[in-house]
PDB file of N, CA, C and O in Angstrom:
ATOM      1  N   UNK A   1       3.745 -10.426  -9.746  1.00  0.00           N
ATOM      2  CA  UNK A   1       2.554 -11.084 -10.233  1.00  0.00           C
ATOM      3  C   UNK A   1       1.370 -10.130 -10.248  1.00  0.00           C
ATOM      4  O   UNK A   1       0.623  -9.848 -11.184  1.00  0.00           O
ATOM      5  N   UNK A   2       1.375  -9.776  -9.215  1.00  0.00           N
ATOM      6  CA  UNK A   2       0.323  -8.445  -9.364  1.00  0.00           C
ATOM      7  C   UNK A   2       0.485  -7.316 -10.060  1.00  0.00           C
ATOM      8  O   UNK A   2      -0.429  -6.495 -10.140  1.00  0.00           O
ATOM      9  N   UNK A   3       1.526  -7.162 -10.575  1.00  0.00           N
ATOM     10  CA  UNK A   3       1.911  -5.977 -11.940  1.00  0.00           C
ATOM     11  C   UNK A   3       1.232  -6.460 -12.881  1.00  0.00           C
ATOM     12  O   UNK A   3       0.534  -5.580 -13.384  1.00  0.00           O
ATOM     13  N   UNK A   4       1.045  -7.914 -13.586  1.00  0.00           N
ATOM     14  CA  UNK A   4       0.980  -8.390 -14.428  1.00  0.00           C
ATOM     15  C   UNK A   4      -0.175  -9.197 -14.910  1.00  0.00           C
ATOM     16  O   UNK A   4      -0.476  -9.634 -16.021  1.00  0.00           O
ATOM     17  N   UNK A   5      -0.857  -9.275 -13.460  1.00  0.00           N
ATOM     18  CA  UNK A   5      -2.420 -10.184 -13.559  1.00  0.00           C
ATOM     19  C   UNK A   5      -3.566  -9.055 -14.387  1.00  0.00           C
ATOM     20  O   UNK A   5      -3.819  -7.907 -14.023  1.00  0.00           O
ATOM     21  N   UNK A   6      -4.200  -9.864 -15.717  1.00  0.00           N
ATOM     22  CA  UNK A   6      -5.572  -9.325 -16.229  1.00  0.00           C
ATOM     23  C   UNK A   6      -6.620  -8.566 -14.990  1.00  0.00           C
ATOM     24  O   UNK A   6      -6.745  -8.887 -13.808  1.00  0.00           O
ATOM     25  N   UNK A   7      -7.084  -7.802 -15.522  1.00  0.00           N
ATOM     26  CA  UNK A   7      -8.231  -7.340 -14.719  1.00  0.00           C
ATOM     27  C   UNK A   7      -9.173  -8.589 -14.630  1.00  0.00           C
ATOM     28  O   UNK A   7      -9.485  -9.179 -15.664  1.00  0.00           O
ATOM     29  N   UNK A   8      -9.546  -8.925 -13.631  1.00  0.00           N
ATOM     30  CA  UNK A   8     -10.585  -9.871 -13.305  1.00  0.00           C
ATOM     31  C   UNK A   8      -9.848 -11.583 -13.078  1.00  0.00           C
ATOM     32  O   UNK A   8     -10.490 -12.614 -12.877  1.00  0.00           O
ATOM     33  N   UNK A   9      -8.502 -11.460 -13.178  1.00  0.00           N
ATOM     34  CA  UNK A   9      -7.850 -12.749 -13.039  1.00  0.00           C
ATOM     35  C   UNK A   9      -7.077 -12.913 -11.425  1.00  0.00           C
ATOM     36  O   UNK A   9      -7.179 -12.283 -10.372  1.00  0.00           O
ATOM     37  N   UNK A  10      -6.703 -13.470 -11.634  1.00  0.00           N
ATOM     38  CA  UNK A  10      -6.224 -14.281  -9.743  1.00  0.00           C
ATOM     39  C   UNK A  10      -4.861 -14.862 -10.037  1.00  0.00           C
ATOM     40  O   UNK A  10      -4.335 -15.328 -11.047  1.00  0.00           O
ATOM     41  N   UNK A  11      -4.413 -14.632  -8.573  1.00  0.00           N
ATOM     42  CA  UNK A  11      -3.265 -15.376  -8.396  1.00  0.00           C
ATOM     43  C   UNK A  11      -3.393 -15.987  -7.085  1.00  0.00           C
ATOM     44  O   UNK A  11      -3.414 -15.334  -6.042  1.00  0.00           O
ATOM     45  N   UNK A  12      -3.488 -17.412  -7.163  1.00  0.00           N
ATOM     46  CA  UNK A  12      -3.612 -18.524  -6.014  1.00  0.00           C
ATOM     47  C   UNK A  12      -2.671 -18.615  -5.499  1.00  0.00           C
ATOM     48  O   UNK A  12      -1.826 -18.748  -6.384  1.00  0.00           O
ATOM     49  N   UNK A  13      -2.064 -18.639  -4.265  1.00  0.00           N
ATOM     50  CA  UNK A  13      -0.943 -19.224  -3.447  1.00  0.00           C
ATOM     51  C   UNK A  13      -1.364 -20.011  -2.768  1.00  0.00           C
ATOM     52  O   UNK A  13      -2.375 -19.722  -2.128  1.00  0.00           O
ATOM     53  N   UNK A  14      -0.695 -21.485  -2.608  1.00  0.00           N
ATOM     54  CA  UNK A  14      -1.120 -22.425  -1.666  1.00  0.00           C
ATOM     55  C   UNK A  14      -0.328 -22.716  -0.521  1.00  0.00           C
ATOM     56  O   UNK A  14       0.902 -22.683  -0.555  1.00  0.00           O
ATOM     57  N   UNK A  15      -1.070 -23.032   0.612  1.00  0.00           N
ATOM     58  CA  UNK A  15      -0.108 -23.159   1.984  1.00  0.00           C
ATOM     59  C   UNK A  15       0.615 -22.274   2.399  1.00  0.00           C
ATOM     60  O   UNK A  15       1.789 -22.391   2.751  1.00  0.00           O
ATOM     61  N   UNK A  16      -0.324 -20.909   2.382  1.00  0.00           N
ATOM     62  CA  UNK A  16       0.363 -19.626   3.444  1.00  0.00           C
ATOM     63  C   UNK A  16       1.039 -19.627   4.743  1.00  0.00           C
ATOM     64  O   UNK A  16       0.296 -18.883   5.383  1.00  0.00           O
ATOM     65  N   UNK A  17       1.889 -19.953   5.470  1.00  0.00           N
ATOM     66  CA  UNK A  17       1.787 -20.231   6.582  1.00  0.00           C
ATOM     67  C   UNK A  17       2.199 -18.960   7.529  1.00  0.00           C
ATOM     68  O   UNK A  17       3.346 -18.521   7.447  1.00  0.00           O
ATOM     69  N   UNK A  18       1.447 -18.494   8.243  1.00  0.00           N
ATOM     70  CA  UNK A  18       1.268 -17.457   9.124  1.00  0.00           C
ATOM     71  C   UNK A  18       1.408 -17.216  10.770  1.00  0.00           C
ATOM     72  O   UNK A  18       0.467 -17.050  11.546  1.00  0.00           O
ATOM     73  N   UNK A  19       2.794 -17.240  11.092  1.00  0.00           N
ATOM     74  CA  UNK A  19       3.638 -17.977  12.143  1.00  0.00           C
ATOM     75  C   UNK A  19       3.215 -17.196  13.109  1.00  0.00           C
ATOM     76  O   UNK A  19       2.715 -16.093  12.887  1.00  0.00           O
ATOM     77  N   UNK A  20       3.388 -17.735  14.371  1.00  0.00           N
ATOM     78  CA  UNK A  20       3.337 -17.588  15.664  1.00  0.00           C
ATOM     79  C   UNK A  20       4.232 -17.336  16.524  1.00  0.00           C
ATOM     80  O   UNK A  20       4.605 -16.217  16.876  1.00  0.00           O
ATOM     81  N   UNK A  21       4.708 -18.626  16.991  1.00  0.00           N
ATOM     82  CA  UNK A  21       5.552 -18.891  17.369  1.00  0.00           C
ATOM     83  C   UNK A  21       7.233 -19.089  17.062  1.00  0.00           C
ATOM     84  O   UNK A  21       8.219 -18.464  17.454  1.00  0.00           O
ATOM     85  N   UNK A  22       7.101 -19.981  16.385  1.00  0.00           N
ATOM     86  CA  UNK A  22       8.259 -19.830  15.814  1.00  0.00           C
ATOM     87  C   UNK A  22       9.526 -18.325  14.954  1.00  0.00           C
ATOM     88  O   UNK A  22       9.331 -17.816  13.850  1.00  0.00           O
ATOM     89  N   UNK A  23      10.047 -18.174  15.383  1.00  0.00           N
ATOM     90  CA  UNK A  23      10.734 -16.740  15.015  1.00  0.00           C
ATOM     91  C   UNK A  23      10.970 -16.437  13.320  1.00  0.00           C
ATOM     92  O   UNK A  23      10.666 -15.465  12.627  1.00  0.00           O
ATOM     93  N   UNK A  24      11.536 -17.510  13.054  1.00  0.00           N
ATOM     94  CA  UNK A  24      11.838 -17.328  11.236  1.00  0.00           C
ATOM     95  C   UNK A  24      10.399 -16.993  10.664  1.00  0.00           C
ATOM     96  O   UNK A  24      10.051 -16.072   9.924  1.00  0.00           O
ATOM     97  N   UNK A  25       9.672 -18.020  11.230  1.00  0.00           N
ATOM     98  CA  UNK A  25       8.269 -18.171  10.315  1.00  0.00           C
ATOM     99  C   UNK A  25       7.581 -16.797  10.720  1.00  0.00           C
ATOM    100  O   UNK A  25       7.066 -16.068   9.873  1.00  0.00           O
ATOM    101  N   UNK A  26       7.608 -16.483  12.134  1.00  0.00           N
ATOM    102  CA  UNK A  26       7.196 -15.372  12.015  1.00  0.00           C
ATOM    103  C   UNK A  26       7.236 -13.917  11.161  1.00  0.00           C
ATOM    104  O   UNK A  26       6.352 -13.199  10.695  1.00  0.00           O
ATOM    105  N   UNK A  27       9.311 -13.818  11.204  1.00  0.00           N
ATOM    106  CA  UNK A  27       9.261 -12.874  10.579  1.00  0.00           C
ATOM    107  C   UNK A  27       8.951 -13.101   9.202  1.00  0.00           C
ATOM    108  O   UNK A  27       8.773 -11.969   8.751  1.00  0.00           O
ATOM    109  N   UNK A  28       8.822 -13.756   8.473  1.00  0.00           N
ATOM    110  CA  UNK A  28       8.603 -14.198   7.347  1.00  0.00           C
ATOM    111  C   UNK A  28       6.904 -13.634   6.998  1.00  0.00           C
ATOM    112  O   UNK A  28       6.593 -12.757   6.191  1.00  0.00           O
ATOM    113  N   UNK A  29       5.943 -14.477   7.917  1.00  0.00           N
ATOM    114  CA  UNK A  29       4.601 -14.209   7.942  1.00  0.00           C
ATOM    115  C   UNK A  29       4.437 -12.823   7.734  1.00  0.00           C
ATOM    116  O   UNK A  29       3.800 -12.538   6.719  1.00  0.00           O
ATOM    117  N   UNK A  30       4.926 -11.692   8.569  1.00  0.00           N
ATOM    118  CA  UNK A  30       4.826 -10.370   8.322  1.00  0.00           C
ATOM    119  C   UNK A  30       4.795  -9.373   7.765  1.00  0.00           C
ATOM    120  O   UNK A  30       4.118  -8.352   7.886  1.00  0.00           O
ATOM    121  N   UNK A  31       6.254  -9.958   6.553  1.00  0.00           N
ATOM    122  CA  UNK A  31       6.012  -9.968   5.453  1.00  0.00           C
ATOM    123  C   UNK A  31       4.972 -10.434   4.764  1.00  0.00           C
ATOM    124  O   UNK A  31       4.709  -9.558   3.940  1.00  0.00           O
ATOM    125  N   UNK A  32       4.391 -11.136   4.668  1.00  0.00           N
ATOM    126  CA  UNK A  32       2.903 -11.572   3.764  1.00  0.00           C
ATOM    127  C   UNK A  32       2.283 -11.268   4.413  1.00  0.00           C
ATOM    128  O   UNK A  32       1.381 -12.068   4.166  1.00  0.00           O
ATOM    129  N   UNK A  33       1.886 -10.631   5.251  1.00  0.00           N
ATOM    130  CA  UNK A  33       0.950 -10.028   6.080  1.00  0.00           C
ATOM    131  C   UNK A  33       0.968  -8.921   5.467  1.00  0.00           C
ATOM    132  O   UNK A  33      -0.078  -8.683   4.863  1.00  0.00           O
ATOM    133  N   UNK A  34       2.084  -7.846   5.367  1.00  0.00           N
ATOM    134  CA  UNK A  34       1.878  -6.650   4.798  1.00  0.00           C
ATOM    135  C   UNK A  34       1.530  -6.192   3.508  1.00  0.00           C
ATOM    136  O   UNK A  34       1.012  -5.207   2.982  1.00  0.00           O
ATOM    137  N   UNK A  35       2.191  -7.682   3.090  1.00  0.00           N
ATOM    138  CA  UNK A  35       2.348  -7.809   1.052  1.00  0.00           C
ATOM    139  C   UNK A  35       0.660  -7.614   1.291  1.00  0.00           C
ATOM    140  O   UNK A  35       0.113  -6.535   1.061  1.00  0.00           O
ATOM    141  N   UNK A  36      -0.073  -8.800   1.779  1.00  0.00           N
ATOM    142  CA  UNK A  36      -1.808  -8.632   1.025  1.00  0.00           C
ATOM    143  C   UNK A  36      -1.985  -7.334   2.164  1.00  0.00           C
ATOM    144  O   UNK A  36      -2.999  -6.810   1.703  1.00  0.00           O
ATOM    145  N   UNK A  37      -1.708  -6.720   3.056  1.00  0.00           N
ATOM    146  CA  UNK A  37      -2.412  -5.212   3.218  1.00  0.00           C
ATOM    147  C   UNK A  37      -2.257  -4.140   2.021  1.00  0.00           C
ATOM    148  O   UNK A  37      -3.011  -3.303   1.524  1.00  0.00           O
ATOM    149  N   UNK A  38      -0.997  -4.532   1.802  1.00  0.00           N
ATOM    150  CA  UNK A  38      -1.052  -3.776   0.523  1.00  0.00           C
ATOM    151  C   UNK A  38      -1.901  -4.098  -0.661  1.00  0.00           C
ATOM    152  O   UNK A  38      -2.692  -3.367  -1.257  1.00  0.00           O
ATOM    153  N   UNK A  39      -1.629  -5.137  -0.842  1.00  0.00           N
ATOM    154  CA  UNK A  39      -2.102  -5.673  -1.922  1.00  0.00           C
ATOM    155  C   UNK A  39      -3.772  -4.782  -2.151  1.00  0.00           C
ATOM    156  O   UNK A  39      -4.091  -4.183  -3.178  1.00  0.00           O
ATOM    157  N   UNK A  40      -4.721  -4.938  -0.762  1.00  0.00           N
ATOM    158  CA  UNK A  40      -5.837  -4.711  -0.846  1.00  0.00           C
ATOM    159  C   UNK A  40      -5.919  -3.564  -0.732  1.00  0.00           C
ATOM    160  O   UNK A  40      -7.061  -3.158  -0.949  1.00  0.00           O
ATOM    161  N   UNK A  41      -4.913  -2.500  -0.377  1.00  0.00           N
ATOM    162  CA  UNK A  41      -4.988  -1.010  -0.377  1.00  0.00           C
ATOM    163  C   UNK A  41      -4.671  -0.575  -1.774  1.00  0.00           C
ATOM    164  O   UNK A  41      -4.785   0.615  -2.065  1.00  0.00           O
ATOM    165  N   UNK A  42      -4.276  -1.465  -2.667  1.00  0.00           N
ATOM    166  CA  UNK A  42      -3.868  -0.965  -4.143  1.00  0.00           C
ATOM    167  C   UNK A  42      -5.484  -1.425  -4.614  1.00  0.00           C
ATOM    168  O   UNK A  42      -5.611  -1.024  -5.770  1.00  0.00           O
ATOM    169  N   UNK A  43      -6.823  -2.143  -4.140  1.00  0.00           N
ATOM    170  CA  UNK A  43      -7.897  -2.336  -4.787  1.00  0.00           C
ATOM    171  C   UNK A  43      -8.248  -3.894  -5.075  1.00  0.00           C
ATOM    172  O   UNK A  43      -9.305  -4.276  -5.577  1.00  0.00           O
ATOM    173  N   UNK A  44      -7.078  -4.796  -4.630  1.00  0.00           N
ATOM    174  CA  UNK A  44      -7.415  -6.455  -4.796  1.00  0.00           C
ATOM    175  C   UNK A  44      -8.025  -6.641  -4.029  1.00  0.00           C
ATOM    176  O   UNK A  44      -8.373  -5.889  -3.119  1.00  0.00           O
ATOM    177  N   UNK A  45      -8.310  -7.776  -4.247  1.00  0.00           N
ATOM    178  CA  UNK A  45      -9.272  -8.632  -3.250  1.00  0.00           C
ATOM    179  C   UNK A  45      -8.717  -9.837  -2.914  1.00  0.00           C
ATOM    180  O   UNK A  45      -8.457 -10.541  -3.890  1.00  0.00           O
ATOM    181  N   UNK A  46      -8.380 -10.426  -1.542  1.00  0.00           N
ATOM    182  CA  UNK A  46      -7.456 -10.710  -1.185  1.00  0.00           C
ATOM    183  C   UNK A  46      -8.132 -11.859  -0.337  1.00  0.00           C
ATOM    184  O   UNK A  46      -8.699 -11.214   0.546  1.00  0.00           O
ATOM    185  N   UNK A  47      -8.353 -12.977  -0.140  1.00  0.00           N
ATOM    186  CA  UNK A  47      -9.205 -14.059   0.550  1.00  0.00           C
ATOM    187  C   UNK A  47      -8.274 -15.326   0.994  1.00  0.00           C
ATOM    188  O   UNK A  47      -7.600 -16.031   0.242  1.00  0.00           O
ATOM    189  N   UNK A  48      -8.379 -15.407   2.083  1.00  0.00           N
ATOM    190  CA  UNK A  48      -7.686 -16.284   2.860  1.00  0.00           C
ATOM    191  C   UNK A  48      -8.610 -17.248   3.446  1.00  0.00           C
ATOM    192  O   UNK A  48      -9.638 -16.894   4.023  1.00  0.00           O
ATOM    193  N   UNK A  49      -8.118 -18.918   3.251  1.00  0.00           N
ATOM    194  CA  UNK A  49      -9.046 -19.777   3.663  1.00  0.00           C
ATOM    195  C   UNK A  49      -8.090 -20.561   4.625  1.00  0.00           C
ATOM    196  O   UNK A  49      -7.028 -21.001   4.183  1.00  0.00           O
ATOM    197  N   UNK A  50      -8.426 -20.731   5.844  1.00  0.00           N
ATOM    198  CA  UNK A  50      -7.525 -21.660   7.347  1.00  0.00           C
ATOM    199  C   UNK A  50      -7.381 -22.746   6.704  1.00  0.00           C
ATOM    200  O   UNK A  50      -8.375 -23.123   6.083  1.00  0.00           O
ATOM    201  N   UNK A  51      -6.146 -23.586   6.633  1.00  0.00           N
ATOM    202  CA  UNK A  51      -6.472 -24.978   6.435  1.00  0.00           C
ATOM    203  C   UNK A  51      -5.636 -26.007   7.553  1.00  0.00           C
ATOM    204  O   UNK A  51      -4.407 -26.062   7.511  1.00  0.00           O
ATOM    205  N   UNK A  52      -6.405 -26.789   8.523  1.00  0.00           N
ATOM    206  CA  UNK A  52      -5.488 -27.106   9.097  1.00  0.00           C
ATOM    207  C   UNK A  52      -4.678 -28.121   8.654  1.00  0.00           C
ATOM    208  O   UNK A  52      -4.885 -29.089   7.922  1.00  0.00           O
ATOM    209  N   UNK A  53      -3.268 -27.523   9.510  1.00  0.00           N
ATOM    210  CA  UNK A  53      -2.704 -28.723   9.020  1.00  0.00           C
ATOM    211  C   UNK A  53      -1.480 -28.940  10.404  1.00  0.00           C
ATOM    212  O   UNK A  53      -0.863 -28.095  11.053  1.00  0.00           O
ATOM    213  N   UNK A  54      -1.489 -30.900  10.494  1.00  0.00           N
ATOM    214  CA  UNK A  54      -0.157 -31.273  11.717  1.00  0.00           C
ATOM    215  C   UNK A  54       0.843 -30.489  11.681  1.00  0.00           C
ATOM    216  O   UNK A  54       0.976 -29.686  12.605  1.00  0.00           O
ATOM    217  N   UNK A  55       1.736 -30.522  10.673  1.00  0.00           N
ATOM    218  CA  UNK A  55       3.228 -30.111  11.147  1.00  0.00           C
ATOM    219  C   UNK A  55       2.818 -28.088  11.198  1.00  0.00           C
ATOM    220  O   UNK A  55       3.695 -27.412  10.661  1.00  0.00           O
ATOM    221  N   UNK A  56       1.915 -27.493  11.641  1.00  0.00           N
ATOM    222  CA  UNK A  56       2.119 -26.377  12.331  1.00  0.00           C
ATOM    223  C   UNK A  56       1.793 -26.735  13.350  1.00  0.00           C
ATOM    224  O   UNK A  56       0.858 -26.012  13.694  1.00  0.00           O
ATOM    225  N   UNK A  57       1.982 -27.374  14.008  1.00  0.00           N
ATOM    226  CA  UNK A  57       1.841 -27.830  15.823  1.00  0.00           C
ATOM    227  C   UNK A  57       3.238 -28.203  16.247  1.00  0.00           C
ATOM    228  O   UNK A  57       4.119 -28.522  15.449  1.00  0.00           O
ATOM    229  N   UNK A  58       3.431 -28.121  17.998  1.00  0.00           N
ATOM    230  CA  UNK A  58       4.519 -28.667  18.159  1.00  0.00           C
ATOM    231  C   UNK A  58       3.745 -29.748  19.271  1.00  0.00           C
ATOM    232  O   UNK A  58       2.872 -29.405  20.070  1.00  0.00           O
ATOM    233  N   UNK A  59       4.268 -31.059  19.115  1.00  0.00           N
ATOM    234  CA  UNK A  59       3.705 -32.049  19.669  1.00  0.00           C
ATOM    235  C   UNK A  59       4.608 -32.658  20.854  1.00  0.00           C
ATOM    236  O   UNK A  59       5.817 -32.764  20.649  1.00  0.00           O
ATOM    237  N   UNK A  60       3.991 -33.116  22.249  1.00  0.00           N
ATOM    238  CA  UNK A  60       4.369 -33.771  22.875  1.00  0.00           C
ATOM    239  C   UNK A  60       4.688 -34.941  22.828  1.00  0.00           C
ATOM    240  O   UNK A  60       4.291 -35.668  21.918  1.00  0.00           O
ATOM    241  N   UNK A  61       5.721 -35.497  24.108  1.00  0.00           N
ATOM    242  CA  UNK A  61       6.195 -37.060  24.051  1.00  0.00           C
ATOM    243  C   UNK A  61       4.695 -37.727  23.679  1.00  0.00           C
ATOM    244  O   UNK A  61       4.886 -38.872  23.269  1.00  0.00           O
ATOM    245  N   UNK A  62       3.882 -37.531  23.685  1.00  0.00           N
ATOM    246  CA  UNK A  62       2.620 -38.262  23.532  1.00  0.00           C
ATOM    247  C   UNK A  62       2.244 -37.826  21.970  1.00  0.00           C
ATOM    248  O   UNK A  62       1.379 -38.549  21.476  1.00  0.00           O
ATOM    249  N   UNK A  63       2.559 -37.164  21.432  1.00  0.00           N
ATOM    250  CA  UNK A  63       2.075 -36.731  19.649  1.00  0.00           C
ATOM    251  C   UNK A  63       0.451 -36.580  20.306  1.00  0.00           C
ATOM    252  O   UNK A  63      -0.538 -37.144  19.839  1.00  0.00           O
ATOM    253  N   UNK A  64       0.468 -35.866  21.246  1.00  0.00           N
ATOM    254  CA  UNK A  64      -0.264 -34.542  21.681  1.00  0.00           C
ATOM    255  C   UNK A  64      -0.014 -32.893  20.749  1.00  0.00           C
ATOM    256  O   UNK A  64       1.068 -32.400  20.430  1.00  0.00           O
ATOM    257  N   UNK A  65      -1.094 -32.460  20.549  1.00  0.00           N
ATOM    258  CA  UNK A  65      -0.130 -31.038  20.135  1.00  0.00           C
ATOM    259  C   UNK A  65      -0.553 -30.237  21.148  1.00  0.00           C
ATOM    260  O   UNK A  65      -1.619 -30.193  21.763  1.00  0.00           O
ATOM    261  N   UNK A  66       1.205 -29.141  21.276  1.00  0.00           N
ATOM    262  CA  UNK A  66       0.500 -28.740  22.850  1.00  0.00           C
ATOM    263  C   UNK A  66       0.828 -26.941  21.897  1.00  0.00           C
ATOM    264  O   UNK A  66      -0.255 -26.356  21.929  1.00  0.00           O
ATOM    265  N   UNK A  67       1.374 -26.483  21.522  1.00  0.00           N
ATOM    266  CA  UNK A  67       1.394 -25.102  20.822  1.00  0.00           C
ATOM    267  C   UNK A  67       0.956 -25.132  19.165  1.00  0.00           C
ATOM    268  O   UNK A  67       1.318 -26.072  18.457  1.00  0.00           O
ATOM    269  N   UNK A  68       0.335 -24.276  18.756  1.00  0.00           N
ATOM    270  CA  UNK A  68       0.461 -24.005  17.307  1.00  0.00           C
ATOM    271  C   UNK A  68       1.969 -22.784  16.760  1.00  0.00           C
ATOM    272  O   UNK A  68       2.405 -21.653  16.974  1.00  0.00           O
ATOM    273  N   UNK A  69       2.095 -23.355  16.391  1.00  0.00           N
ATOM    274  CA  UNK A  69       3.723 -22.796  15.534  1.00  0.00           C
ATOM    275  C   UNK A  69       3.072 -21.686  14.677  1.00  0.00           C
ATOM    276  O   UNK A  69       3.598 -20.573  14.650  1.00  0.00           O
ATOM    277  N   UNK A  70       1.941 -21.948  13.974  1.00  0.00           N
ATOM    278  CA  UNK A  70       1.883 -21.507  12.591  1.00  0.00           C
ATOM    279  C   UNK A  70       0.138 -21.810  12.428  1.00  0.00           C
ATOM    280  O   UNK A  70      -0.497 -22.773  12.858  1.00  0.00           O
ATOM    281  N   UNK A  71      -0.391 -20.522  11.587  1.00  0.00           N
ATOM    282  CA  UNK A  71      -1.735 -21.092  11.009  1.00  0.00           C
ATOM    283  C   UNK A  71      -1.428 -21.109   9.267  1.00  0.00           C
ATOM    284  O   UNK A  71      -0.879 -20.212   8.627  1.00  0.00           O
ATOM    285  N   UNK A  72      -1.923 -22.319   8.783  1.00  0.00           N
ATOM    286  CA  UNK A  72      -1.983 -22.370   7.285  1.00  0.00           C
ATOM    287  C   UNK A  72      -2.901 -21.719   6.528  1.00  0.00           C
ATOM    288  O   UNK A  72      -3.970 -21.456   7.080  1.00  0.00           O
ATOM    289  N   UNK A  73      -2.731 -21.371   5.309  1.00  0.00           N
ATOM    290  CA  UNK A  73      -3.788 -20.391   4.751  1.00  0.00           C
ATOM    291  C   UNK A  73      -3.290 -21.036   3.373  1.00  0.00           C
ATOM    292  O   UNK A  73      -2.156 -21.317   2.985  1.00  0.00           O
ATOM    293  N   UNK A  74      -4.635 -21.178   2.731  1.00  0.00           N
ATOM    294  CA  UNK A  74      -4.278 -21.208   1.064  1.00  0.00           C
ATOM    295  C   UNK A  74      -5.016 -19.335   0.674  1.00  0.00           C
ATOM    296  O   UNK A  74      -5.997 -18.998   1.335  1.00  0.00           O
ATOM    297  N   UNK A  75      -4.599 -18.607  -0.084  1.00  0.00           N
ATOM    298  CA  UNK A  75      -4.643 -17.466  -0.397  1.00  0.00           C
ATOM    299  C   UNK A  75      -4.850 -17.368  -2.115  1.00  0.00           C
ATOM    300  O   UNK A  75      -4.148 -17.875  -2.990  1.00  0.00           O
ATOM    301  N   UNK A  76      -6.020 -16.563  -2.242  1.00  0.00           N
ATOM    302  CA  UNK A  76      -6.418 -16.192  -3.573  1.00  0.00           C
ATOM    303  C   UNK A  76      -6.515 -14.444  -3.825  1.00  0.00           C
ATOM    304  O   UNK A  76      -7.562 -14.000  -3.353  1.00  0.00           O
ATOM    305  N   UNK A  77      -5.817 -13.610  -4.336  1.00  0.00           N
ATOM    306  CA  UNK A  77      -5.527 -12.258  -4.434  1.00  0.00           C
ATOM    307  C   UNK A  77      -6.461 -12.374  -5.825  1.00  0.00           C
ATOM    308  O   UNK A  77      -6.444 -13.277  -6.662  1.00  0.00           O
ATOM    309  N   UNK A  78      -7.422 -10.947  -5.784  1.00  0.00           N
ATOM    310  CA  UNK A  78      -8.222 -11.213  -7.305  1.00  0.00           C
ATOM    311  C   UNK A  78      -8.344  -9.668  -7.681  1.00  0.00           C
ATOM    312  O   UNK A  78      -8.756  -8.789  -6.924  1.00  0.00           O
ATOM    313  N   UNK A  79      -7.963  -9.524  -8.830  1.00  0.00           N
ATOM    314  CA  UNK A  79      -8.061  -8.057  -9.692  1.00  0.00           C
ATOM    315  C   UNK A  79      -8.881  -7.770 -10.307  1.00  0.00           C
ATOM    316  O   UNK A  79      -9.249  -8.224 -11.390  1.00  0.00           O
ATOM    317  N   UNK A  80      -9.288  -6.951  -9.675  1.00  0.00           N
ATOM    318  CA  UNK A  80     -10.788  -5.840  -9.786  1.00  0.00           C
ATOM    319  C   UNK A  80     -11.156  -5.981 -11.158  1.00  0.00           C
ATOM    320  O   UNK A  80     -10.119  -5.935 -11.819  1.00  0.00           O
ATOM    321  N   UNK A  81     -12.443  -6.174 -12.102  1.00  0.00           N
ATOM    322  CA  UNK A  81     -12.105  -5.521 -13.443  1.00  0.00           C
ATOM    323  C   UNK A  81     -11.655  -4.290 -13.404  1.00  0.00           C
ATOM    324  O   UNK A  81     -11.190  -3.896 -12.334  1.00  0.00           O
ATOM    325  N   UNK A  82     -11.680  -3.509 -14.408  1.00  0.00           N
ATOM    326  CA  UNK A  82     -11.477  -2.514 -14.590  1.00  0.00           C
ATOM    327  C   UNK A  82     -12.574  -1.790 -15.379  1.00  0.00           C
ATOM    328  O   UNK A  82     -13.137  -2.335 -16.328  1.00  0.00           O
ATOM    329  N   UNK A  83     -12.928  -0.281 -14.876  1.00  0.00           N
ATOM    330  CA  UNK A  83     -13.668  -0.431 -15.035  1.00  0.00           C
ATOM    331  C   UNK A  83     -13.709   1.182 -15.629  1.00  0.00           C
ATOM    332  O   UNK A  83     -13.326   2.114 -14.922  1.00  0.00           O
ATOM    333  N   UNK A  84     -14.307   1.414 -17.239  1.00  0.00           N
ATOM    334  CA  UNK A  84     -14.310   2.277 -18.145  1.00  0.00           C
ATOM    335  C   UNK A  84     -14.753   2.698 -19.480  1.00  0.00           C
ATOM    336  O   UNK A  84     -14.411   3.792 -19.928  1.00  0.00           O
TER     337      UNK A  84
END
């Protein structure tokens, strides 16, 4: 997607989830962790907004939440114009 986005256009991803705890999600997260380091070392602009949300918690017999699993992120990557 980023090969292919206009100068000055975006690509939205919704519900990033950026694990903690949990092992899959983690290694997973790390991957998208590195994708937008890169991303912003190639010149994007890369903006992450928290959104909370229940099921990244793990909840007690009481539907207490006692760990976060995961933080949610909706993510907007944006390409520079270009400029010449």
């Amino acid at each position: 997607m980023a090969r292919v986005v206009r100068p000055g256009g975006e690509i939205r991803l919704g519900r990033v989830l950026i694990g903690k705890e949990y092992e899959p999600q983690r290694i997973l997260s790390q991957g998208i962790e590195e994708t937008l380091k890169h991303l912003e070392e190639m010149g994007f602009e890369v903006e992450k907004i928290k959104t909370p949300s229940d099921d990244t918690y793990e909840y007690d017999s009481d539907h207490k939440p006692i760990k976060l699993l995961a933080e949610a992120y909706l993510v907007t990557i944006r390409k520079r114009e270009s400029r010449g």
